[in-house]
C-alpha positions as CSV (number, residue, x, y, z in Angstrom):
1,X,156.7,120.0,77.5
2,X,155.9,116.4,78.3
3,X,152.8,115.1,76.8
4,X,151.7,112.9,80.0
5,X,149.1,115.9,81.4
6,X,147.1,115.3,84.1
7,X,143.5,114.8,83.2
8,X,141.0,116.0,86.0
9,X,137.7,114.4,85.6
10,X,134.2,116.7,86.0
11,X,133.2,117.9,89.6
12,X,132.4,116.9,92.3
13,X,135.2,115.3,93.1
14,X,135.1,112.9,96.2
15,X,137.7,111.0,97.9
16,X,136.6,107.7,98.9
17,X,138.3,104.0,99.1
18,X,135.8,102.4,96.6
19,X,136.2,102.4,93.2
20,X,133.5,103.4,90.3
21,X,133.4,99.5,89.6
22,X,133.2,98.7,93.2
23,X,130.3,101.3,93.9
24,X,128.4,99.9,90.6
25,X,128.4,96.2,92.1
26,X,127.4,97.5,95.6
27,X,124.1,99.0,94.2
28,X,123.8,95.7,91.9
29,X,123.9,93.7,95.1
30,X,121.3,96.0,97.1
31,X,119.0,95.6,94.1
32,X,118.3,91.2,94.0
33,X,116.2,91.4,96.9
34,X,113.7,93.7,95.2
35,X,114.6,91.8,91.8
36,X,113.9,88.1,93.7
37,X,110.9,88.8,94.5
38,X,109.5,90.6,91.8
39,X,110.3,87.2,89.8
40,X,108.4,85.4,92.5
41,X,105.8,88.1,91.8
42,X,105.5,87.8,88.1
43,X,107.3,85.6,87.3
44,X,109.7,84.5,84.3
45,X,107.9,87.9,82.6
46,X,110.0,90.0,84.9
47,X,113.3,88.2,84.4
48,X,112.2,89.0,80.3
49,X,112.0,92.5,81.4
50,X,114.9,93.5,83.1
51,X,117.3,91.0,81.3
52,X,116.1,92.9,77.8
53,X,116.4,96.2,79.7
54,X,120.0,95.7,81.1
55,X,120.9,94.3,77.3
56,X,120.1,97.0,75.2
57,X,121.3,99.6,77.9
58,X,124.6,98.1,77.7
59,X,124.7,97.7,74.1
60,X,123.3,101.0,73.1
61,X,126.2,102.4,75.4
62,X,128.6,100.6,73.5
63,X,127.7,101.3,70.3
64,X,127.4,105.4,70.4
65,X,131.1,105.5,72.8
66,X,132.9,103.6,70.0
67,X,130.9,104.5,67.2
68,X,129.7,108.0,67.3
69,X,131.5,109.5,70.4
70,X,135.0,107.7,68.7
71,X,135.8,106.7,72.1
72,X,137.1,103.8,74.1
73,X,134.2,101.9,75.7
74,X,132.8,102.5,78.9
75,X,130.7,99.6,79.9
76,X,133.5,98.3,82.1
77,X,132.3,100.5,85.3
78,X,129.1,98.8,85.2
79,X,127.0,102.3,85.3
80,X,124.8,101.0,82.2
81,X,123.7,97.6,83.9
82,X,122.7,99.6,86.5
83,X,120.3,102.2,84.3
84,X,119.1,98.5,83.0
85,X,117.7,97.7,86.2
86,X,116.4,100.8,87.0
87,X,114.3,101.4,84.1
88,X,113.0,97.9,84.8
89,X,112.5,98.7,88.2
90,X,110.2,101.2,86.7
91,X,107.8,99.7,84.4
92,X,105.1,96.6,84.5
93,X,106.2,93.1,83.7
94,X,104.0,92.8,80.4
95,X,105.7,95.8,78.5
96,X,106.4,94.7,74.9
97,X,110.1,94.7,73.7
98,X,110.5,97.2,71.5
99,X,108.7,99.7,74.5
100,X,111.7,98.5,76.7
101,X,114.3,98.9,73.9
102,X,113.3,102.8,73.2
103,X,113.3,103.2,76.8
104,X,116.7,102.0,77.0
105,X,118.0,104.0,73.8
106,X,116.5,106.9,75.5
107,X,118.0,106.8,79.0
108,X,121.3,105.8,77.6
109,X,121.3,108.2,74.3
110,X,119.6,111.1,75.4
111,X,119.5,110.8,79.5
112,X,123.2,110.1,79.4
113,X,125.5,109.9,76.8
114,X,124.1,113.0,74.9
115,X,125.9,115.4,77.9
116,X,129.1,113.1,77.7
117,X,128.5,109.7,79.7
118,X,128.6,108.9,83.2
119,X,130.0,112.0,85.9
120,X,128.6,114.1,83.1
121,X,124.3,113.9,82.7
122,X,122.0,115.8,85.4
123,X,119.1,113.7,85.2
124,X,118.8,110.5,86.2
125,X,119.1,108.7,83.3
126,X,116.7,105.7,84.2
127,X,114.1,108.4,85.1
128,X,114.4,110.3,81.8
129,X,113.8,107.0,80.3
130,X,110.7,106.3,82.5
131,X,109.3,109.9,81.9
132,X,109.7,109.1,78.3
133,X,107.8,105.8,77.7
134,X,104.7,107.1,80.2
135,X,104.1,109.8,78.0
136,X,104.7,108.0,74.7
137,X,102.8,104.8,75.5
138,X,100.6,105.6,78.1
139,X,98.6,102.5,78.4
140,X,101.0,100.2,78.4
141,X,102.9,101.8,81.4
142,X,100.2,102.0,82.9
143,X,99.1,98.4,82.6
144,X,99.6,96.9,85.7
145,X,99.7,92.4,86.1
146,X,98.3,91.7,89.3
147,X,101.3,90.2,91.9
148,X,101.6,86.6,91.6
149,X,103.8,83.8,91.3
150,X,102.7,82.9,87.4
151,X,105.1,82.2,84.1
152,X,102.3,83.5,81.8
153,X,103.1,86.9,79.5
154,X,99.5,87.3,79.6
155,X,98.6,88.2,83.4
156,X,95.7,89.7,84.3
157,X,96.0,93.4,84.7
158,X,94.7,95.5,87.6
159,X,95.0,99.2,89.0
160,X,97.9,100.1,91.2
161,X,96.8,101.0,94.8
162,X,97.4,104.9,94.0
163,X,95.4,104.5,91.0
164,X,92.7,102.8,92.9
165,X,93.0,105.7,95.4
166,X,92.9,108.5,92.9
167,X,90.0,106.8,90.8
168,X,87.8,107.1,94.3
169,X,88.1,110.1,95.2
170,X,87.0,110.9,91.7
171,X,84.1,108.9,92.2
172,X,83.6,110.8,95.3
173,X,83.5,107.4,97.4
174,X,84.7,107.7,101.2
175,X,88.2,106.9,102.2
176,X,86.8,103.6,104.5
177,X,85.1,102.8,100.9
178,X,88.5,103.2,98.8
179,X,90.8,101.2,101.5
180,X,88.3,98.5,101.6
181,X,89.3,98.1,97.9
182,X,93.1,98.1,98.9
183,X,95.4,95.2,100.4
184,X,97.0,95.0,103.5
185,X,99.2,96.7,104.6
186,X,101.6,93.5,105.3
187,X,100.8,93.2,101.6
188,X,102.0,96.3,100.7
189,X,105.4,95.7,102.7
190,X,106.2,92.4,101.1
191,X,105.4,93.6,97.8
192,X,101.9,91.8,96.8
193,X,100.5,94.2,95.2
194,X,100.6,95.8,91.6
195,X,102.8,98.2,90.5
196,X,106.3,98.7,88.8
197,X,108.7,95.9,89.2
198,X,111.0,97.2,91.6
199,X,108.3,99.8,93.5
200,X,106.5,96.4,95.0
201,X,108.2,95.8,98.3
202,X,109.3,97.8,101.0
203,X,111.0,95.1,102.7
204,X,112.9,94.4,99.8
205,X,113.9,98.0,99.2
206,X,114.4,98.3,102.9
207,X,117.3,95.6,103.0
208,X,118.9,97.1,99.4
209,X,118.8,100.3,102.0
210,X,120.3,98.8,105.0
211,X,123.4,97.0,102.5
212,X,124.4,100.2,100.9
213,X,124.4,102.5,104.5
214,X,126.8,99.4,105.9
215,X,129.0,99.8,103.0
216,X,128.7,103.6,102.8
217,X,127.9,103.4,99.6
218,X,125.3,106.0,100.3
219,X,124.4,108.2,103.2
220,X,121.3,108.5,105.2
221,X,120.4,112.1,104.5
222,X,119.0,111.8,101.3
223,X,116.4,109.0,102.0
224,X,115.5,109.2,105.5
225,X,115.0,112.8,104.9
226,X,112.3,112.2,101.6
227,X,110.7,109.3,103.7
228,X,109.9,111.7,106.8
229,X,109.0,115.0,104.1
230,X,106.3,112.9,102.5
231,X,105.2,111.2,106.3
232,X,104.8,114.4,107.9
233,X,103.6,116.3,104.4
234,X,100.5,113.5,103.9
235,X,99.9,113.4,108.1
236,X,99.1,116.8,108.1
237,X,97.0,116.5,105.0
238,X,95.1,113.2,106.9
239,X,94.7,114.9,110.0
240,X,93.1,117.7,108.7
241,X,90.6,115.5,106.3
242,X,90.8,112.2,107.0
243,X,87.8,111.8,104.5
244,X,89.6,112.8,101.5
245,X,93.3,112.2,102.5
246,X,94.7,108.7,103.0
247,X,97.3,108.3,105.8
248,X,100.8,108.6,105.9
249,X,101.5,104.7,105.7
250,X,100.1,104.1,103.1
251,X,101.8,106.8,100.7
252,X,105.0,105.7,101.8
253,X,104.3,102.1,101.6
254,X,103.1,102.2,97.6
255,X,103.8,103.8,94.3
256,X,107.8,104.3,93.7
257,X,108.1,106.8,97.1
258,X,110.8,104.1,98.8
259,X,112.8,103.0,95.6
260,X,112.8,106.8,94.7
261,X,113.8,107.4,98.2
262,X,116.6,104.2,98.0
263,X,118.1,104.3,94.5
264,X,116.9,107.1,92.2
265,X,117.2,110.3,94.4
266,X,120.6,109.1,95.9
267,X,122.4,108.7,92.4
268,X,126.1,110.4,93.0
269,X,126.4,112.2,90.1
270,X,122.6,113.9,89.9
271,X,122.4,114.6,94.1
272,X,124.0,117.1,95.5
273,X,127.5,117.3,97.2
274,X,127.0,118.2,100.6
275,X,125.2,116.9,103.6
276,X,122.7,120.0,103.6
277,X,122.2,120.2,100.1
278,X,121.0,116.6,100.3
279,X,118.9,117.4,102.9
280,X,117.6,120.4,100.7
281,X,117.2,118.3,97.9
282,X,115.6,115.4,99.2
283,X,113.1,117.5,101.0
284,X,112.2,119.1,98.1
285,X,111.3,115.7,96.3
286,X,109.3,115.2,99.4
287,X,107.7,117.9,98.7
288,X,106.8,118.0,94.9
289,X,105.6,114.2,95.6
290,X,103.2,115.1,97.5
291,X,102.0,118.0,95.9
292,X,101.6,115.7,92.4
293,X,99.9,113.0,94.8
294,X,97.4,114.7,96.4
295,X,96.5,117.7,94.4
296,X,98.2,116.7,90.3
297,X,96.4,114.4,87.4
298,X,98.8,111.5,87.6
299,X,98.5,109.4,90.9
300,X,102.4,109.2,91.2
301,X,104.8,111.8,91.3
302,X,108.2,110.5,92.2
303,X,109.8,110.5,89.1
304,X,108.4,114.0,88.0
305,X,109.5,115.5,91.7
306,X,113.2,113.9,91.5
307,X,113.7,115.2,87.9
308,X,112.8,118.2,88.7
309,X,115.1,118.7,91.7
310,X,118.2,117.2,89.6
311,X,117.6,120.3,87.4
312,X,118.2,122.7,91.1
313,X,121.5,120.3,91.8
314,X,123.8,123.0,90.8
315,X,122.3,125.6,92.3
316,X,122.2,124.4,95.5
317,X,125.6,122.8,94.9
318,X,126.6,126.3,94.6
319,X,124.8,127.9,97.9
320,X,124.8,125.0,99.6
321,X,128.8,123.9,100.2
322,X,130.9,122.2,102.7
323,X,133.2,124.3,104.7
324,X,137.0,124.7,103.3
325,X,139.5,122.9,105.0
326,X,141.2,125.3,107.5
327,X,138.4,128.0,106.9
328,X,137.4,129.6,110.2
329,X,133.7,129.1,110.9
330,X,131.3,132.1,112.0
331,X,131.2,132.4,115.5
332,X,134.3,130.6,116.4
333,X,137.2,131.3,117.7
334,X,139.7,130.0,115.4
335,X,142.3,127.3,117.6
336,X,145.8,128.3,117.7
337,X,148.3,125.1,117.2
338,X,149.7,124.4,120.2
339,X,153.4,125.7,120.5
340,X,156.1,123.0,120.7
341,X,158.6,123.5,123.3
342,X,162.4,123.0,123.1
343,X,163.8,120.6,124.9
């Protein structure tokens, strides 16, 4: 028997003309607007940030494939530069190195390579990472610089504009009370406000967005359909107390609801499949945001929500498919070929 067998990779399994590499840089390139302007933001501290981020998630990626997995590196698809960003995208500017580099060995060595590297994990692994550091070190990720051009490492801290919204209703103040407190809302769009590094601006995010649906990198199921769950979810909620519930805007417009929306929830291999199931899937992220939002101890609940749905992928992967090629659907009549006549 020859020894040249072919190897088939873990599901799903999806024909398309880009390559892993090409994907990778795709997503890179829909990042730098968010990442531009959170170094106009904060400054040289958020270049420190994400620069240390992407580095130790690429080495620590390294080191366990050829060292304790025995295996050829991996780092050439660019998957680990990416978890780099996005677990910079997710903390404040001031976080102290060694917080960044056990965030990094835990998204890489536990969120990914622990279940057998990239096609392989079913969390995201930047989240994992993220979840991980705001329970270990809660005050520091939950330090917040405020937004503005500056090169110093010792910024002045303020609370995020959920935090500031959670804090008043504890206080009992009015909702006109708490959004006197708040920026704009042009502020919130171009990202002056405080907050994660790569949660600050919708614009930003927006654009990332608008790149990777022109290069088909990604579809629009999965974030149009989480933007409108938590629009509609928080509408209803302000409509019926507008007193105690702020409005839709501004939910979607702050915290990490549109880079959740852009680049966490629509990660390949911890989404579903199918059109529907994304649909499913990003609705119930919708959902569990909101839920952790209005009614939960933590202001924010996009990283809880999409971890939690990334543990129902295969399940709705599995009652949730794409039709078989050639499979007659319910309720049609299948088409006959059309009979080809002699000459």
């Amino acid at each position: 028997m020859s020894e040249q067998l072919l190897a088939v990779s873990p599901s799903p399994h999806i024909h398309t003309e880009l390559t892993v590499p090409q994907i990778m840089k795709g997503v890179i390139i829909a990042m730098l607007p968010a990442f531009a302007l959170s170094i106009y933001n904060f400054g040289i501290t958020s270049l420190y940030v994400t620069v240390l981020s992407v580095s130790f998630c690429v080495a620590a990626e390294y080191l366990i494939t050829r060292y304790l997995l025995k295996k050829s590196a991996s780092i050439q698809d660019g998957s680990a530069i990416i978890t780099g960003m996005l677990l910079a995208f997710n903390v404040p500017s001031n976080l102290p190195w060694y917080i960044i580099l056990i965030g990094s060995l835990v998204s890489i060595g536990i969120g990914k390579m622990s279940f057998g590297g990239l096609g392989n994990n079913p969390f995201n692994p930047a989240l994992v990472g993220r979840v991980f550091l705001l329970l270990s070190f809660p005050v520091q990720m939950t330090s917040w610089p405020v937004a503005k051009a500056t090169l110093s490492f010792d910024a002045v801290t303020s609370a995020t504009p959920l935090g500031l919204l959670k804090e008043g209703i504890r206080a009992g103040d009015s909702m006109d009370t708490i959004m006197q407190t708040m920026p704009t809302y042009s502020d919130f769009f171009f990202g002056f406000q405080s907050g994660s590094l790569g949660e600050m601006s919708a614009c930003a995010l927006l654009l990332g967005l608008g790149y990777m649906l022109y290069r088909k990198i990604i579809t629009w199921h999965i974030p149009v359909t989480m933007l409108a769950t938590v629009l509609i979810m928080t509408g209803i909620f302000w409509l019926i107390d507008p007193n105690r519930f702020a409005n839709p805007l501004f939910h979607v417009l702050t915290g990490g609801v549109m880079l959740g929306a852009v680049f966490m929830a629509t990660d390949y291999v911890t989404s579903p499949v199918s059109h529907r199931g994304m649909i499913v899937f990003a609705l119930g992220i919708g959902v569990l945001t909101v839920l952790i939002r209005l009614f939960g101890s933590y202001p924010e609940g996009v990283s809880f929500a999409i971890l939690i749905m990334n543990a129902f992928v295969p399940m709705i992967n599995t009652y949730i498919k794409q039709p078989r090629y050639g499979v007659q659907k319910e309720g049609k009549p299948r088409k006959e070929p059309t009979p080809i006549k002699a000459n």
